[in-house]
SEVO-118032 format. One line per field, with one value per atom (N, C-alpha, C): residue number from 1; residue in one letter; atom name; x, y, z. Coordinates in Angstrom, 1 decimal. Layout:
num	c(NUM,...)
residu	c(a,...)
atome	c(CA,...)
X	c(X,...)
Y	c(Y,...)
Z	c(Z,...)
//
This chain:
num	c(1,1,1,2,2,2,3,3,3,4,4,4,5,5,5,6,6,6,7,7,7,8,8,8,9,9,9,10,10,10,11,11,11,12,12,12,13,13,13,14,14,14,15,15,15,16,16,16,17,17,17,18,18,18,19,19,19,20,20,20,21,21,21,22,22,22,23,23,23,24,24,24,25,25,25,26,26,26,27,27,27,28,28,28,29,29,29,30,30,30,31,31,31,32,32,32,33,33,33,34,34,34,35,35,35,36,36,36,37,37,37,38,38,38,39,39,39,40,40,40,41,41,41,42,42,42,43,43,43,44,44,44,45,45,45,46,46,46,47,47,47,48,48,48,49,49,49,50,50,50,51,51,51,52,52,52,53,53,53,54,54,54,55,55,55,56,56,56,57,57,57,58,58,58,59,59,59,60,60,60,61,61,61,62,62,62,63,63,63,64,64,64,65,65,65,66,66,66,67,67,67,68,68,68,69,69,69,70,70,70,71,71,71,72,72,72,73,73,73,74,74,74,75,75,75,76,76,76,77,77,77,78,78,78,79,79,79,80,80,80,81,81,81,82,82,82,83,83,83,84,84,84,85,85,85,86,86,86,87,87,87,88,88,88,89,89,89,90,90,90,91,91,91,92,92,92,93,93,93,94,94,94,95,95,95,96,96,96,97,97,97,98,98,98,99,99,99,100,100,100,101,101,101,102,102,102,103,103,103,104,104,104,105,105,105,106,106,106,107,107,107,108,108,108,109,109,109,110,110,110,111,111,111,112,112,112,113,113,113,114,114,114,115,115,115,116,116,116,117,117,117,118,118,118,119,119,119,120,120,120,121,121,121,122,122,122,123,123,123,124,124,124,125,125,125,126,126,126,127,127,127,128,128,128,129,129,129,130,130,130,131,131,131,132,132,132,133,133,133,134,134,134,135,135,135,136,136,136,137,137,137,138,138,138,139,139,139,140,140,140,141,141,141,142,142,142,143,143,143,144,144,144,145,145,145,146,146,146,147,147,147,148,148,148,149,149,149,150,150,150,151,151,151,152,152,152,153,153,153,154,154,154,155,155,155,156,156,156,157,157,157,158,158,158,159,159,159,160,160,160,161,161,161,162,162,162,163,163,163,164,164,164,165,165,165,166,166,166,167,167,167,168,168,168,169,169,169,170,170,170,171,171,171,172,172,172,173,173,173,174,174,174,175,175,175,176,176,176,177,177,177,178,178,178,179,179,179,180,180,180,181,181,181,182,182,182,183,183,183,184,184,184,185,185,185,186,186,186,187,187,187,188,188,188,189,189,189,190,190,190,191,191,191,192,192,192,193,193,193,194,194,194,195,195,195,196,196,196,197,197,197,198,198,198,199,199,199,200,200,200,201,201,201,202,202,202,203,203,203,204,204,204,205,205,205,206,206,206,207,207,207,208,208,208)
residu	c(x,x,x,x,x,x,x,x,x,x,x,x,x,x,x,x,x,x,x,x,x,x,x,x,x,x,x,x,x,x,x,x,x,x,x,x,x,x,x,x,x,x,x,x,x,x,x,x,x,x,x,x,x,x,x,x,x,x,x,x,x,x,x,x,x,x,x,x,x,x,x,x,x,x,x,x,x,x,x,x,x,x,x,x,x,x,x,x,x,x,x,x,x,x,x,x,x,x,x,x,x,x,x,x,x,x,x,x,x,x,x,x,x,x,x,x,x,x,x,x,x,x,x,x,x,x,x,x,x,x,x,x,x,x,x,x,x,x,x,x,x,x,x,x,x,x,x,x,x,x,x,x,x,x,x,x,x,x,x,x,x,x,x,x,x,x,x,x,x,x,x,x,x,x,x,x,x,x,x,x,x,x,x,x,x,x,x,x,x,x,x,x,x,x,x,x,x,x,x,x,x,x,x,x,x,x,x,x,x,x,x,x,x,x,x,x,x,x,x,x,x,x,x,x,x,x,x,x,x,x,x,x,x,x,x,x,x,x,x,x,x,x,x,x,x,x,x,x,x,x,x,x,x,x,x,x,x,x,x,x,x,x,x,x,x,x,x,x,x,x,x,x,x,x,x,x,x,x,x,x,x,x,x,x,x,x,x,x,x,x,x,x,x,x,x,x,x,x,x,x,x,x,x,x,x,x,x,x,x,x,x,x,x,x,x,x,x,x,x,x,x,x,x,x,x,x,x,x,x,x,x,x,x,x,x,x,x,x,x,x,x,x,x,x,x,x,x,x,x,x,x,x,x,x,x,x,x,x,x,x,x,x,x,x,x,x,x,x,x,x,x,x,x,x,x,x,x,x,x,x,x,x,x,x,x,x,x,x,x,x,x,x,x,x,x,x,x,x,x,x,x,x,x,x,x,x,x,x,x,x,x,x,x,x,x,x,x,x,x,x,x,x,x,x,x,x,x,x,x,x,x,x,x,x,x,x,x,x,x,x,x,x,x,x,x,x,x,x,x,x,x,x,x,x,x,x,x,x,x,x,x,x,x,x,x,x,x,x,x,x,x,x,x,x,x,x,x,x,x,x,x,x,x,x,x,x,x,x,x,x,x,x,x,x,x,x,x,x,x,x,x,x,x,x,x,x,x,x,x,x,x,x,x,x,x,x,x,x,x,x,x,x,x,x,x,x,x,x,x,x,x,x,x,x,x,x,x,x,x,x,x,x,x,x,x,x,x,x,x,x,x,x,x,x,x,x,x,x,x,x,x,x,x,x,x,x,x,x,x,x,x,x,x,x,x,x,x,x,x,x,x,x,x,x,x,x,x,x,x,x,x,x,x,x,x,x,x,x,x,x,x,x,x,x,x,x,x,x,x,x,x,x,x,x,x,x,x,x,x,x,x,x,x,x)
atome	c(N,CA,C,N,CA,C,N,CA,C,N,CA,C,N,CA,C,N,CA,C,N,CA,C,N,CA,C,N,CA,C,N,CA,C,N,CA,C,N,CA,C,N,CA,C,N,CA,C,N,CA,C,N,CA,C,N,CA,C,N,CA,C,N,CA,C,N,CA,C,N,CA,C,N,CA,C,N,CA,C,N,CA,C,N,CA,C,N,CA,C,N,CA,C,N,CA,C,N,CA,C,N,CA,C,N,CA,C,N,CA,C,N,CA,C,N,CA,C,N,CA,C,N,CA,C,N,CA,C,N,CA,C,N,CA,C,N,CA,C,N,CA,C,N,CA,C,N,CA,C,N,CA,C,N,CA,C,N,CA,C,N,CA,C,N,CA,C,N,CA,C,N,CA,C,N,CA,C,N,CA,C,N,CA,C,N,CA,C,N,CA,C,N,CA,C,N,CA,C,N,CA,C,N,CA,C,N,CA,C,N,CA,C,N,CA,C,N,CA,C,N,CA,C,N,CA,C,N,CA,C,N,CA,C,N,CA,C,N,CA,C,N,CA,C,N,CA,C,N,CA,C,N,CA,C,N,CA,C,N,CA,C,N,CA,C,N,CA,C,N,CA,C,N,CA,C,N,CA,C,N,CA,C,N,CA,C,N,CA,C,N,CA,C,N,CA,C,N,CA,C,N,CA,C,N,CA,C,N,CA,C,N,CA,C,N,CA,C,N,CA,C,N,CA,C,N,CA,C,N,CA,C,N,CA,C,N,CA,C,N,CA,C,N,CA,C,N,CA,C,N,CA,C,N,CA,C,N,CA,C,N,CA,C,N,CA,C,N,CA,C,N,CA,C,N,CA,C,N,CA,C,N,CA,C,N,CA,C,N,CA,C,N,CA,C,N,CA,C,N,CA,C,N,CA,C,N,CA,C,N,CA,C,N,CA,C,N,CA,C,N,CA,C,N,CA,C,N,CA,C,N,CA,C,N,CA,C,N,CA,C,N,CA,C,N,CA,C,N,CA,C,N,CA,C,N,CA,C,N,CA,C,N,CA,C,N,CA,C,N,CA,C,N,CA,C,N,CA,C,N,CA,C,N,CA,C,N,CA,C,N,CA,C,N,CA,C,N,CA,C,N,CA,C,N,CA,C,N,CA,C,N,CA,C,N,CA,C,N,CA,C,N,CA,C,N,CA,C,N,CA,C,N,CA,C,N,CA,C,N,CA,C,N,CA,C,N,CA,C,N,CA,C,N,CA,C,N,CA,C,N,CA,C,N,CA,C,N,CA,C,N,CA,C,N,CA,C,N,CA,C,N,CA,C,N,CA,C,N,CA,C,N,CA,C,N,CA,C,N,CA,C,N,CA,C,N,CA,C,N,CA,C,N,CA,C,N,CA,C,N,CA,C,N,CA,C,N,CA,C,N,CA,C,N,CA,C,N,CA,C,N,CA,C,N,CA,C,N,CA,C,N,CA,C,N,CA,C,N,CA,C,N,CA,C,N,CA,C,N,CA,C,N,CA,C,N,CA,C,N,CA,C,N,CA,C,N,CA,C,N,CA,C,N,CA,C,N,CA,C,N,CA,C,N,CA,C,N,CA,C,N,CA,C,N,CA,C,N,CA,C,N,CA,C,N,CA,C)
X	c(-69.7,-69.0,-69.6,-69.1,-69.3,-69.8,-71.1,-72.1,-71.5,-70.5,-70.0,-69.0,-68.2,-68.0,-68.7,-70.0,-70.8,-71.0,-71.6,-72.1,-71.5,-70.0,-69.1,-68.7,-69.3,-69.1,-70.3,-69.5,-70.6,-71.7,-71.3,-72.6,-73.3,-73.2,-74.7,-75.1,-74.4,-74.4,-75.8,-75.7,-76.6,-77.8,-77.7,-78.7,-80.0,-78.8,-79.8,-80.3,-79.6,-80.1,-81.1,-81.5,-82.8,-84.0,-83.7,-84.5,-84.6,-84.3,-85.1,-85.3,-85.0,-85.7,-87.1,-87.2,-88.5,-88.4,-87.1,-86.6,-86.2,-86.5,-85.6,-86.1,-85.4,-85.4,-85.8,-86.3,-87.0,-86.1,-84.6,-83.7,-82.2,-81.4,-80.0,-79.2,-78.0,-77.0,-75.8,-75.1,-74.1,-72.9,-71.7,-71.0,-69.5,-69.0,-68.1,-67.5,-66.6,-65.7,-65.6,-65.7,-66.2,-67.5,-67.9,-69.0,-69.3,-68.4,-69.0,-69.6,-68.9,-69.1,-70.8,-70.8,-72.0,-72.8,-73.2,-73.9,-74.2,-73.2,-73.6,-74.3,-73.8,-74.7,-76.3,-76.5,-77.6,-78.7,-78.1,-79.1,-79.2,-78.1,-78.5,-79.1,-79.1,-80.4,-81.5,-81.6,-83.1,-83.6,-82.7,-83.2,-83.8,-82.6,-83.5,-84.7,-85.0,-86.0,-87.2,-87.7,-88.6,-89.0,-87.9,-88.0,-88.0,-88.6,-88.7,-87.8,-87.2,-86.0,-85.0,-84.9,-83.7,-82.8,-83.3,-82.7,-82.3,-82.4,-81.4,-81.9,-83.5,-83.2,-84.4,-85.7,-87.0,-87.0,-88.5,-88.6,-88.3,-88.4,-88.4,-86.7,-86.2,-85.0,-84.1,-84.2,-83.7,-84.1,-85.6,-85.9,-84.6,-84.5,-83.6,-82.6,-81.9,-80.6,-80.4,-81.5,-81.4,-81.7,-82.0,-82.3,-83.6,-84.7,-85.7,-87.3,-86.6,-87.9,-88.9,-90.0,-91.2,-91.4,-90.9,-91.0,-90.2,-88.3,-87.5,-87.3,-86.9,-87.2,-85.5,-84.9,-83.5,-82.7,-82.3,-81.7,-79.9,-79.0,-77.7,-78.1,-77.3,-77.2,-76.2,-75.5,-74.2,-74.5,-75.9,-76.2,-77.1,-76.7,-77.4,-79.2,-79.2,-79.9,-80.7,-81.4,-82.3,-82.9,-83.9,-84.9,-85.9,-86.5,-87.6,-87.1,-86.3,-85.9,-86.3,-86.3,-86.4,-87.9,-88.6,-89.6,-91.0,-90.3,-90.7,-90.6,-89.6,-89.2,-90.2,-90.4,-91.5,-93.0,-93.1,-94.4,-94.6,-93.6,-93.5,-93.3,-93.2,-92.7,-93.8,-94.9,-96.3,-97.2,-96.9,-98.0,-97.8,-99.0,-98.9,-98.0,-97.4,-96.4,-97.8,-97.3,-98.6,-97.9,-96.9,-96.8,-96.1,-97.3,-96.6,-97.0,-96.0,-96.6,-94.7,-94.1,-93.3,-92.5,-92.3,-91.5,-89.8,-89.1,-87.5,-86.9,-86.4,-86.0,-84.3,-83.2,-82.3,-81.5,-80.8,-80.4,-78.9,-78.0,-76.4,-75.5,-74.7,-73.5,-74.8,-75.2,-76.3,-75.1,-74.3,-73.2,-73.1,-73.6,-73.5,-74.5,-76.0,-77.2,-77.0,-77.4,-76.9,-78.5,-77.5,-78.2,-79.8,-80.0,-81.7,-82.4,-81.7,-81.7,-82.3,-81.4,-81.9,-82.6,-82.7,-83.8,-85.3,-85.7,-86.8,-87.1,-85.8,-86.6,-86.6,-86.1,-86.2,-87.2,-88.9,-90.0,-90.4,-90.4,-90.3,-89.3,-88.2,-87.1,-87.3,-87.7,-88.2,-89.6,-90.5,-91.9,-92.3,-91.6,-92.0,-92.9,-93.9,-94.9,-94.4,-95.0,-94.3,-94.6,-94.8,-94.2,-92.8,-92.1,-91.0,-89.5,-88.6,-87.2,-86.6,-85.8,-84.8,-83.0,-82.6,-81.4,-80.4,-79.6,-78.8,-77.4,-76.6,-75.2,-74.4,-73.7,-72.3,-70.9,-69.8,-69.1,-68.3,-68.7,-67.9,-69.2,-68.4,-69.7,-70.1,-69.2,-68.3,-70.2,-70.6,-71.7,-73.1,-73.1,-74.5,-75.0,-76.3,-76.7,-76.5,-76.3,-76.2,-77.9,-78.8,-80.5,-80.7,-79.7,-79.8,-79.0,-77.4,-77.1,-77.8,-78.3,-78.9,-79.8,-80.4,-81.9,-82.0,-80.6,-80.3,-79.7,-79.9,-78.9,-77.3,-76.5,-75.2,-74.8,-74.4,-73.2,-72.1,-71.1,-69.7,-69.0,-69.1,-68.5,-67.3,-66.7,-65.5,-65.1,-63.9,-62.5,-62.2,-62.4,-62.1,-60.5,-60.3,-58.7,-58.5,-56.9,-56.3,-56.3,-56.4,-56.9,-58.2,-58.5,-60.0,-60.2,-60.2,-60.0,-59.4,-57.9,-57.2,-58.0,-58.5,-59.7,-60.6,-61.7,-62.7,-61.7,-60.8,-60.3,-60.1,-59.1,-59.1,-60.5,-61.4,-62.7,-63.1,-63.4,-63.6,-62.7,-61.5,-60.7,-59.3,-59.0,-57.7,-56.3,-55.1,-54.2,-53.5,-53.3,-52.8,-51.8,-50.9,-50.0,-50.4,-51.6,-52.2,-53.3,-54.2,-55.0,-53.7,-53.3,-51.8,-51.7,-51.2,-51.0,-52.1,-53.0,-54.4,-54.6,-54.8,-55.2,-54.6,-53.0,-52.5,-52.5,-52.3,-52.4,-53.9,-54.9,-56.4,-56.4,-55.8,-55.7,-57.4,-58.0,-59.3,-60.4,-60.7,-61.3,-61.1,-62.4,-62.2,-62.7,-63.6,-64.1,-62.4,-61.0,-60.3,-59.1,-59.3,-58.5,-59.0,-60.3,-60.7,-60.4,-60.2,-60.3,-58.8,-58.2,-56.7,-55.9,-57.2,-56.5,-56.7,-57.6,-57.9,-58.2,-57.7,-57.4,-56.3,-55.3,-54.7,-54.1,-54.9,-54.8,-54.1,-55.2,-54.9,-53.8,-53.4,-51.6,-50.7,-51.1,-49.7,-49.9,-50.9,-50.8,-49.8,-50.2,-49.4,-48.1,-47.4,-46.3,-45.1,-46.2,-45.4,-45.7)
Y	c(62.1,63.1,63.3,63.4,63.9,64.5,64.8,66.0,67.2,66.7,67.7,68.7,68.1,69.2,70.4,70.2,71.0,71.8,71.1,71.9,72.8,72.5,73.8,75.1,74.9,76.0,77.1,78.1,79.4,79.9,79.3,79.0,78.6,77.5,76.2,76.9,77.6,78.5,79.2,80.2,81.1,80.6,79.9,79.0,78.4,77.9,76.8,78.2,80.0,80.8,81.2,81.4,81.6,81.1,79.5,78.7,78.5,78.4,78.7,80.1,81.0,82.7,82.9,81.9,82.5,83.3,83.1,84.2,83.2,82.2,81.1,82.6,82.4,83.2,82.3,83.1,82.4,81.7,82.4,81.8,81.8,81.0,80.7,80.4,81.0,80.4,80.8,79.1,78.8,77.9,78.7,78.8,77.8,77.0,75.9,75.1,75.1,74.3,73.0,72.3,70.9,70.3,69.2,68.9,68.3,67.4,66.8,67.7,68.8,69.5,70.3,70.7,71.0,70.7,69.1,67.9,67.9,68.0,67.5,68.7,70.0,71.3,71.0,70.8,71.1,70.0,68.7,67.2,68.5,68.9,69.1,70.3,71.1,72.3,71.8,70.9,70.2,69.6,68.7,68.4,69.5,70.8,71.6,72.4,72.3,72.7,71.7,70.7,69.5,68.6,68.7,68.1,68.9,69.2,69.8,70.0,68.7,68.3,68.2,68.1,68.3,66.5,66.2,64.8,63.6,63.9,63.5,61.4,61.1,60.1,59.1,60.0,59.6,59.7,59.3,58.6,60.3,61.1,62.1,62.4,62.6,62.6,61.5,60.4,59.0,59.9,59.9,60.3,61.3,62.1,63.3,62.8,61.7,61.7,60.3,60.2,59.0,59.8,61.2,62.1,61.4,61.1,60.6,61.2,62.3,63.1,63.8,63.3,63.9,65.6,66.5,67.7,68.2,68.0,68.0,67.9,68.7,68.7,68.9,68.0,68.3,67.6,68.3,68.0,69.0,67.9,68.5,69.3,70.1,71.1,71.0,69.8,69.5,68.3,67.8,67.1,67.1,68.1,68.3,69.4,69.7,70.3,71.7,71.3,71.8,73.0,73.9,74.0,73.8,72.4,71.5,71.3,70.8,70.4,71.2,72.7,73.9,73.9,73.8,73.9,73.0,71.7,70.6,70.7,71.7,71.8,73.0,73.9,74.8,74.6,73.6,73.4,72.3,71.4,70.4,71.7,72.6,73.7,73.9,74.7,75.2,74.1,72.8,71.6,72.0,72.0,72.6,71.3,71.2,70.5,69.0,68.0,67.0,66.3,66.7,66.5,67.5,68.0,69.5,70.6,71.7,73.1,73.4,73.0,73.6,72.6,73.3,72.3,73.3,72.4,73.2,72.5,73.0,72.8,73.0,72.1,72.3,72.2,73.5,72.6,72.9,71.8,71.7,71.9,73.0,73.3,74.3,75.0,75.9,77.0,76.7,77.6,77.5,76.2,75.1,75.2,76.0,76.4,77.4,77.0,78.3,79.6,80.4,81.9,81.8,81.0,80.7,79.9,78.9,78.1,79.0,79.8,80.9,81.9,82.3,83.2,82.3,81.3,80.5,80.4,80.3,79.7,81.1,82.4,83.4,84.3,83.8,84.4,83.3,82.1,81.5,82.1,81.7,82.3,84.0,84.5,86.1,86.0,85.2,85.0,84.0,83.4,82.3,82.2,80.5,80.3,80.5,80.9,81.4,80.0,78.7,77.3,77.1,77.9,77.4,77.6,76.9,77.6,77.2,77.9,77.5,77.5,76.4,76.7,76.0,77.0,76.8,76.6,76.1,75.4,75.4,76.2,76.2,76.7,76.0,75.8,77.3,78.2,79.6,80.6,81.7,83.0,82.7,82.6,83.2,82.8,81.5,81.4,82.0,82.1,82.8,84.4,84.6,85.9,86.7,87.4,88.9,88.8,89.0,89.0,87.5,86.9,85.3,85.8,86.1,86.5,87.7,88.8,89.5,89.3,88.2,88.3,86.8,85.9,85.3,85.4,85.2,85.1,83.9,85.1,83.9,83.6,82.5,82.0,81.3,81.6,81.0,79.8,78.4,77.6,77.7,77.4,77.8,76.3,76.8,75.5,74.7,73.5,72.2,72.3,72.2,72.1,70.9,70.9,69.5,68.7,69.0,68.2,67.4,68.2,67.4,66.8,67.1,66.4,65.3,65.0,63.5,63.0,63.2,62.1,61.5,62.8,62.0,61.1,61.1,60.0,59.1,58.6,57.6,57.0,57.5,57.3,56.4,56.7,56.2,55.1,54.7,53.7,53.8,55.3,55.6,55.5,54.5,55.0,56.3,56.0,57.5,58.5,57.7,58.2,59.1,58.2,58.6,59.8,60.0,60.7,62.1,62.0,63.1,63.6,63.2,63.8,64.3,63.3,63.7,65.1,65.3,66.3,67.8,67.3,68.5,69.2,68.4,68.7,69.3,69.0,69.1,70.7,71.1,72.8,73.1,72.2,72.4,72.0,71.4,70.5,69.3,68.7,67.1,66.3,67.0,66.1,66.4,66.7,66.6,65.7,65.9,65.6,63.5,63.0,61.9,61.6,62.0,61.5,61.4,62.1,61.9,60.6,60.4,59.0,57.6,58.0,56.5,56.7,57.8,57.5,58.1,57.2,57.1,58.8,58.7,60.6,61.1,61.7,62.6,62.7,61.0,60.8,61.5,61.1,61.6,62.9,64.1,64.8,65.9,65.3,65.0,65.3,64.0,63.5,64.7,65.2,66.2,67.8)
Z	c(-38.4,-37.6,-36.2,-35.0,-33.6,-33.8,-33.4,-33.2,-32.1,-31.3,-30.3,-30.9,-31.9,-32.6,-33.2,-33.9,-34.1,-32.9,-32.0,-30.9,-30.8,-30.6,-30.2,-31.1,-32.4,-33.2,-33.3,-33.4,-33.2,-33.7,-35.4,-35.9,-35.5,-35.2,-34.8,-33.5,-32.5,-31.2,-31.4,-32.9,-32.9,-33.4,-34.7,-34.8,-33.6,-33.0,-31.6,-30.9,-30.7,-30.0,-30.7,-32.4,-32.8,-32.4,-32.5,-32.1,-31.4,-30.0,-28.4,-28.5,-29.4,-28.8,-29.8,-30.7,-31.1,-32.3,-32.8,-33.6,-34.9,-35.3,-36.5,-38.0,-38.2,-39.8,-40.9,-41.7,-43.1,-43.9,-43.4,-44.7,-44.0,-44.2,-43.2,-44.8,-44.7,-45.9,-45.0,-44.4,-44.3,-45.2,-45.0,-45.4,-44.9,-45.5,-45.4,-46.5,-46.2,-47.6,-47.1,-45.9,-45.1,-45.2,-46.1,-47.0,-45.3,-44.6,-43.6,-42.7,-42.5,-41.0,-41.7,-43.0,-43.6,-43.1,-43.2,-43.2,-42.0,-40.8,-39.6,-39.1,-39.5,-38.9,-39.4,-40.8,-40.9,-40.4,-40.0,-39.3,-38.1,-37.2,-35.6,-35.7,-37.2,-36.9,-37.1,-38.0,-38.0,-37.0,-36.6,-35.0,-34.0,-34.1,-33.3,-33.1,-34.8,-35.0,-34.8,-35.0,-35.5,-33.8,-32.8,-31.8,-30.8,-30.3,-28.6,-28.1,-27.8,-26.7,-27.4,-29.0,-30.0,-28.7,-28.6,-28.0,-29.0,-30.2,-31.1,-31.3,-30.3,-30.5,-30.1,-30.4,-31.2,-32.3,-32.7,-34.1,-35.2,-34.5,-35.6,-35.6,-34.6,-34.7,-35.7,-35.4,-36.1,-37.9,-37.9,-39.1,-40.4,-39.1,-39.6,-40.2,-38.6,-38.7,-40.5,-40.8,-41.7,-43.1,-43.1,-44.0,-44.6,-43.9,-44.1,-43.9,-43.7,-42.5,-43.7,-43.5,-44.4,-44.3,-43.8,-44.0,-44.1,-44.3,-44.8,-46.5,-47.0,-48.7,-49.3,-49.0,-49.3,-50.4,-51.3,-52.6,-52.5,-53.6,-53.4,-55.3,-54.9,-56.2,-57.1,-56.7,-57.9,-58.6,-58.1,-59.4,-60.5,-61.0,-62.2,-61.5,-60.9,-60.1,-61.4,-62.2,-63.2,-62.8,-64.1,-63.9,-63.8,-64.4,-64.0,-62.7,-62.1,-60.6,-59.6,-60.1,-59.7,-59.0,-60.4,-60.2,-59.6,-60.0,-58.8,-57.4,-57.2,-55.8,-55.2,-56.0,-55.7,-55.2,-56.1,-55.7,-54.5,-54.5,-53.1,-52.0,-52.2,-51.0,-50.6,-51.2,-51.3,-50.6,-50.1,-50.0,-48.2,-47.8,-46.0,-45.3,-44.2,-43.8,-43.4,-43.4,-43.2,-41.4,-41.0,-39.5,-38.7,-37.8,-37.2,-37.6,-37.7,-37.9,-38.9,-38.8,-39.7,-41.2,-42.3,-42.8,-43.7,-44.3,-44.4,-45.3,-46.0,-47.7,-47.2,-47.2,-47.4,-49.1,-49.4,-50.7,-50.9,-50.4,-50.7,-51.9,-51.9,-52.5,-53.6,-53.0,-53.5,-54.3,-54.2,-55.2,-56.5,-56.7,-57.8,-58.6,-57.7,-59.4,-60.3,-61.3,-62.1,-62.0,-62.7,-62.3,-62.3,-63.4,-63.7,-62.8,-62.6,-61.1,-60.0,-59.5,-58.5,-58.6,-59.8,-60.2,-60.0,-60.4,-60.5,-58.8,-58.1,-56.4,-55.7,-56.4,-55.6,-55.3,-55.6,-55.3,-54.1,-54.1,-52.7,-51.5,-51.9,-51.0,-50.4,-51.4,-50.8,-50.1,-50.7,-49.9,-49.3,-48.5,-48.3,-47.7,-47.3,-46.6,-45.4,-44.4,-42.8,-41.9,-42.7,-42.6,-42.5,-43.4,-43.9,-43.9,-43.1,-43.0,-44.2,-44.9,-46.1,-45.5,-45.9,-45.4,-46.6,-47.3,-48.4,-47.7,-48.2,-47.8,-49.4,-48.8,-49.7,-49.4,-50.6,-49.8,-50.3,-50.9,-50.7,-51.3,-51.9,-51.8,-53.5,-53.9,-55.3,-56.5,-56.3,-57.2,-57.1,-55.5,-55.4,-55.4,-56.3,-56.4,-55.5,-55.7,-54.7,-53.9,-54.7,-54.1,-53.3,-53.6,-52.7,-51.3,-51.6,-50.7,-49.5,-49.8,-49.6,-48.6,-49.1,-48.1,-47.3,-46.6,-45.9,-44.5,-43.8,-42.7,-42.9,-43.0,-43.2,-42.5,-42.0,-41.6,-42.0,-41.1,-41.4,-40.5,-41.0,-39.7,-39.4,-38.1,-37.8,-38.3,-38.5,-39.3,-38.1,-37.7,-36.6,-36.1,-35.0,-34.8,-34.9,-35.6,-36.2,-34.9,-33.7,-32.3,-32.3,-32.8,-33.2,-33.7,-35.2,-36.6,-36.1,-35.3,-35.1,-34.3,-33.2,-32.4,-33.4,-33.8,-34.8,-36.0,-36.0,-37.5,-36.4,-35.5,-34.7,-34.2,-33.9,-33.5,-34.5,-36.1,-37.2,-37.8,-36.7,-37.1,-38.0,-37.9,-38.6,-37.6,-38.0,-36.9,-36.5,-35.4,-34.7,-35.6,-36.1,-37.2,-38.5,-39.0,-40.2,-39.7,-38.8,-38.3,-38.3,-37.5,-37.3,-38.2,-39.2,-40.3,-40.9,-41.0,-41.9,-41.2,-40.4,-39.4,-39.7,-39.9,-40.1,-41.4,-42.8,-43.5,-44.1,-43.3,-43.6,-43.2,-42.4,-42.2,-41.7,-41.1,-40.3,-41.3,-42.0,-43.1,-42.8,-41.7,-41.7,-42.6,-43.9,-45.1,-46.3,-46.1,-46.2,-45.7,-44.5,-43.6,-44.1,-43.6,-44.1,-45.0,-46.3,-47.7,-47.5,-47.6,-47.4,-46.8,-45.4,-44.8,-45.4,-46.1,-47.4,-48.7,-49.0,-50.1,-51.1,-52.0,-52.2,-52.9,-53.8,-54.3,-53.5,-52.7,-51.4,-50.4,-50.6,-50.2,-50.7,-52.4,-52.8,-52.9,-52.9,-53.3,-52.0,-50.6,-49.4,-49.2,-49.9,-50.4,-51.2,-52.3,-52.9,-52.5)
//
């Protein structure tokens, strides 16, 4: 996805204003039913956090953008995402960052752990090392605890205009026809709007 998209959403707006004011919060839970747009927010908050110039294109940046980056701790929550998992995760949290001064635990579709799940990471999450940003991603409210909820800063990304959505799909090699549609039907979901243009399902489901 275009990173300029991101840029222009309000979320990522406030985010990038924490982080030049000195203000990054211990804990961010943004909110999106767009797995892509997800994805691309949380690479260009990492960037903005981890690089100076957030220039998107030294070795730590590259790092990010390859989800490679050694103080980055990021796991998706819809695979089978345990309490052993849980707890492995805990204690990789606790290990002081080994490049720099900060490290950040992303964990995707955080809607997806179950209760015990969040109960186990929620003495980290409420105490964390003052190393550490946490930033949970999901794609609605409905799974996560209230005391998760609670003690995050939330955000909400705004929905892409079907203007958009059709560039980025032509960009990626979709024709203009199919992007058009994809676009409209996607109702501001470009990890919709995409799947739709290749693949078959999402045609017919279109169709009818």
């Amino acid at each position: 996805m275009n990173f300029d998209l991101v840029k222009k959403n309000s979320a990522y707006k406030r985010f990038l204003s924490d982080v030049k004011s000195g203000k990054l919060s211990h804990a961010y839970i943004v909110f999106s039913e767009d797995d892509e747009l997800r994805e691309a927010f949380y690479k260009l908050a990492a960037i903005s956090v981890f690089c100076k110039n957030a220039c998107g294109e030294c070795k730590t940046c590259q790092s990010i953008l390859n989800d490679d980056y050694v103080e980055i701790l990021k796991v998706n929550a819809q695979d089978k995402f345990g309490v052993r998992d849980m707890e492995d995760l805990n204690e990789k949290i606790m290990n002081n960052p080994v490049v720099g001064t900060r490290k950040m635990v992303v964990i995707d579709h955080a809607e997806k752990m179950s209760p015990i799940v969040q109960n186990k990471f929620l003495k980290t999450y409420e105490e964390p090392p003052e190393y550490l940003t946490v930033i949970l991603m999901a794609a609605t409210e409905g799974g996560l605890l209230g005391t998760i909820k609670s003690r995050g800063k939330k955000f909400y990304l705004d929905l892409l205009s079907a203007e958009d959505i059709r560039k980025e799909l032509v960009e990626e090699g979709v024709d203009e026809q199919t992007a058009a549609v994809s676009a409209s039907f996607a109702l501001g979901n470009y990890t919709k709007a995409l799947r739709y243009s290749v693949e078959d399902g999402y045609r017919k489901q279109y169709d009818r």
